[in-house]
N, C-alpha and C positions, 0 to 999 in steps of 0.2 A: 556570450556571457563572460563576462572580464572575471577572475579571479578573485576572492575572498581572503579576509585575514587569516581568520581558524576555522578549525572545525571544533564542535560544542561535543565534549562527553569522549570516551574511547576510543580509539584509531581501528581499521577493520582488520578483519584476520589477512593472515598472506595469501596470497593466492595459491598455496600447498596446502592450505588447512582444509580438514577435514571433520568439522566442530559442527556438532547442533548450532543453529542461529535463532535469536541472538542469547548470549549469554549469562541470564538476568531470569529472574522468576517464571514464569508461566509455561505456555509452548512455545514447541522451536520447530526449526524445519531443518530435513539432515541434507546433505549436500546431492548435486543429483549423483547416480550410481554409477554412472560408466563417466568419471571425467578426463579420462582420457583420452576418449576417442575424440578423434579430427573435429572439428566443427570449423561447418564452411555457411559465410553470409549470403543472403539468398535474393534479399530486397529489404528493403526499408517499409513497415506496416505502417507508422503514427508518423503527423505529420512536425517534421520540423521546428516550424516557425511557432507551434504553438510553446507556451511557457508551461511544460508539464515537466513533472519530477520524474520521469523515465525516456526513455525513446523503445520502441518493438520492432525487429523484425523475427523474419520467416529466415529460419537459418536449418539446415541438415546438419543432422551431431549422428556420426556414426553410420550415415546414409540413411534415418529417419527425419522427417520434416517434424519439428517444434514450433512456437512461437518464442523468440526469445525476449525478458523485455530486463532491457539494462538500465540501473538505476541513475541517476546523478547522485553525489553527493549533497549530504542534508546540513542546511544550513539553520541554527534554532533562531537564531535573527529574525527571519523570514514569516514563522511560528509566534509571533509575540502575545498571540489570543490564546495561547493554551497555557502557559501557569504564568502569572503578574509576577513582579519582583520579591510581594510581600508571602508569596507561596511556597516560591523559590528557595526564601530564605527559610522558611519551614521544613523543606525537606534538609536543609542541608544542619539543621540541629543534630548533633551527636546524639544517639542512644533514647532519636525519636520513633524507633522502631519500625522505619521508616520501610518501605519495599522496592525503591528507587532511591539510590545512592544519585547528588545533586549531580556526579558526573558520569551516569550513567541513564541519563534522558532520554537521549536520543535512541537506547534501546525503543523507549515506548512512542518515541515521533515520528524517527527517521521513514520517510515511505518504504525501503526497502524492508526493514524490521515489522513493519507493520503488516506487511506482504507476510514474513515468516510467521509471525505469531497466530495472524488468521488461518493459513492454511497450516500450521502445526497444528492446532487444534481440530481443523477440519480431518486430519489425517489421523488423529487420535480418536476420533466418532466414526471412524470410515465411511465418512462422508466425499471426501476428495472424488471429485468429477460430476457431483451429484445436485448439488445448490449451486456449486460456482467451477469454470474450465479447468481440467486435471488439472494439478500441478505436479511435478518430474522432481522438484530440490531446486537449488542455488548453485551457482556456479559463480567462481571468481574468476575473471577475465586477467587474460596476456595485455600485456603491453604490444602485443603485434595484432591481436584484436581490436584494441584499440586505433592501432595506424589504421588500421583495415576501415576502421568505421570511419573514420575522420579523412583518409583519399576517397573512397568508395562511394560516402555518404555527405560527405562535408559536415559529421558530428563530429565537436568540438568543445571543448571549454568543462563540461560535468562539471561546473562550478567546485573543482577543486582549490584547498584551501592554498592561501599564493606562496605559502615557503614550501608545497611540492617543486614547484617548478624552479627552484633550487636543484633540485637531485634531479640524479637521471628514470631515466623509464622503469627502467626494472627496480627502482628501489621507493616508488609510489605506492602509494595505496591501491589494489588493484580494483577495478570498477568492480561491479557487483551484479549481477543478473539471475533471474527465476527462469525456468525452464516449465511451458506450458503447453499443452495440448495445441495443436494451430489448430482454430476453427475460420474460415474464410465464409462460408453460407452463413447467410443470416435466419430466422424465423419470420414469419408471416405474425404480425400482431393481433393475437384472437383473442376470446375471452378465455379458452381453454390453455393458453401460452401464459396469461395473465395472473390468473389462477395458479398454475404450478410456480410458478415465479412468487409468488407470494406464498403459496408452501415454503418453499424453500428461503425466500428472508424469516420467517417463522423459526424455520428449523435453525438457521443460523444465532437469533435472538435467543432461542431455548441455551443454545451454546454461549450465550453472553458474546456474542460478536456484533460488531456494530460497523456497518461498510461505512455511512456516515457519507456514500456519495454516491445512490441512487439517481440513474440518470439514464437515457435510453443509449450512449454511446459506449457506456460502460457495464452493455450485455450483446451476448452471441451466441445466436442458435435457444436463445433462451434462458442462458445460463452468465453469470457476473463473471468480466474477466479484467474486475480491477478493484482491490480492497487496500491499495495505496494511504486511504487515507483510514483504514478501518481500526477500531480501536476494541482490542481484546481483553476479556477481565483473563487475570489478575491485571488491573490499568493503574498507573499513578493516579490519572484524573477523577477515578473513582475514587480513590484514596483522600484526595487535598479538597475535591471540588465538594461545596453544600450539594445536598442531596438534593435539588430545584433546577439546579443547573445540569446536573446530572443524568438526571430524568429529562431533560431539553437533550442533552445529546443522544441519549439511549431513545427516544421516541423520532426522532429526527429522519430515522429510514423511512418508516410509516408514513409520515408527512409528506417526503418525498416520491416517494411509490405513488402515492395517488396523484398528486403532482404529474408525474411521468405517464401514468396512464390515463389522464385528463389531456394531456399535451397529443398524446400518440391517438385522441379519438378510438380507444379501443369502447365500444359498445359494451358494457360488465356494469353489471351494479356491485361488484365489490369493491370492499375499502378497507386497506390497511388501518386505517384511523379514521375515529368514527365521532370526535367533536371536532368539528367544522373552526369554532372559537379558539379552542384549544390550538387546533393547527395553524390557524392564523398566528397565531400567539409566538409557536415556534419558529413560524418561517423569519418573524421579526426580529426573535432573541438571535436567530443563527447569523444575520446579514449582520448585526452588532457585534457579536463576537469575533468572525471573520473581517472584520474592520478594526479589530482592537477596541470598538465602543465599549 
């Protein structure tokens, strides 16, 4: 992935910081607890070659096994379907009482931010392990964890913006990583698996959280272990977007849930969502929006 001009919105913390994430209204997630201790790479979990906004591996922090999953840098270029020019320019009106400062977006895009804000609030309902895989905190990554991953692994490039690569290693932005329960065993897809699983998107929707990417590679053992793209109220998009549009993305798990378990042939007469029309209807608005239509 060749380098980028900028980055969109605030620069991250140092890799010394020890700050709730991210810095901006809502919840945060606090750093993990022991960041000092050793952490050593284990293997590479996700695969490469796909075009995903993190890379995971199975790394020991302290001689406990985690999953670690390290983010790429967020590019809002990339995002062009979540607020138009003419939205844009709406937040950024002085003393429109706005909840999102125009240069502080990427709190509510960035996938890694969107990691902390869901399971900050998960961890405020003491929820955490419960609907979706523990989460441990945040850690900011070494510049020698880095070499490590890029000899080791041949991960390269986190689409940093191109005047990093001006400066040396230790004066970049340090990579960014969530520290999470490793699960390696999968679940057997039953109706009784299916069932709890949709407890638990419930339980998260009661919480106003929205994964927003319901999909069967993005659960284990039963449980979500990826809300990358999840969007948490308090949200700008709640804020700017008509309330139709809104309701398409807040309804959008549902959709996909059934979706998922139509796919996976699990035998269950249940349903997330229960107009058939209705669903049709979103699966259309979403392919349009993620297209920029």
């Amino acid at each position: 992935m060749p380098p980028r001009k900028g980055q969109f919105g605030p620069k991250n913390p140092t890799a010394t910081a020890k700050i709730p994430l991210p810095q901006c209204d809502g919840p945060k997630l606090h750093p993990f607890a022991d960041d000092k201790a050793s952490l050593e790479f284990v293997r590479l979990l996700s695969d490469p070659t796909l075009d995903a906004d993190a890379h995971v591996f199975e790394v020991s922090i302290g001689g406990q096994s985690y999953a670690l999953k390290a983010f790429k840098f967020y590019d809002d270029e990339e995002d062009h379907w979540v607020l138009d020019e003419f939205e844009r320019d709406l937040l950024s009106q002085p003393g429109a009482g706005n909840q999102a400062p125009l240069d502080h977006l990427n709190y509510y895009f960035d996938p890694f931010y969107n990691e902390c804000r869901a399971y900050g609030k998960l961890i405020e309902a003491k929820l955490n392990g419960e609907v979706a895989v523990h989460c441990h905190g945040y850690l900011m990554l070494s510049p020698e964890h880095e070499d490590e991953m890029d000899h080791r692994f041949g991960i390269t490039g986190w689409k940093r913006p191109i005047e990093e690569y001006d400066k040396s290693p230790s004066e970049r932005q340090p990579l960014r990583a969530i520290v999470k329960d490793l699960v390696l065993e999968d679940t057997e897809w039953t109706p009784r698996v299916a069932n709890k699983m949709l407890r638990d998107l419930k339980k998260m929707r009661k919480l106003e959280i929205y994964a927003m990417d319901i999909k069967p590679e993005n659960y284990k053992a039963g449980l979500l272990v990826d809300l990358s793209l999840a969007l948490t109220a308090p949200h700008v998009v709640f804020q700017i977007k008509p309330e139709f549009q809104t309701r398409g993305y807040k309804n959008q798990d549902l959709v996909d849930f059934d979706a998922m378990i139509r796919d996976q042939k699990v035998k269950t007469r249940i349903r997330a969502f229960r107009s058939a029309e209705t669903a049709k209807k979103l699966r259309s608005y979403k392919g349009q929006s993620r297209s920029g239509g």
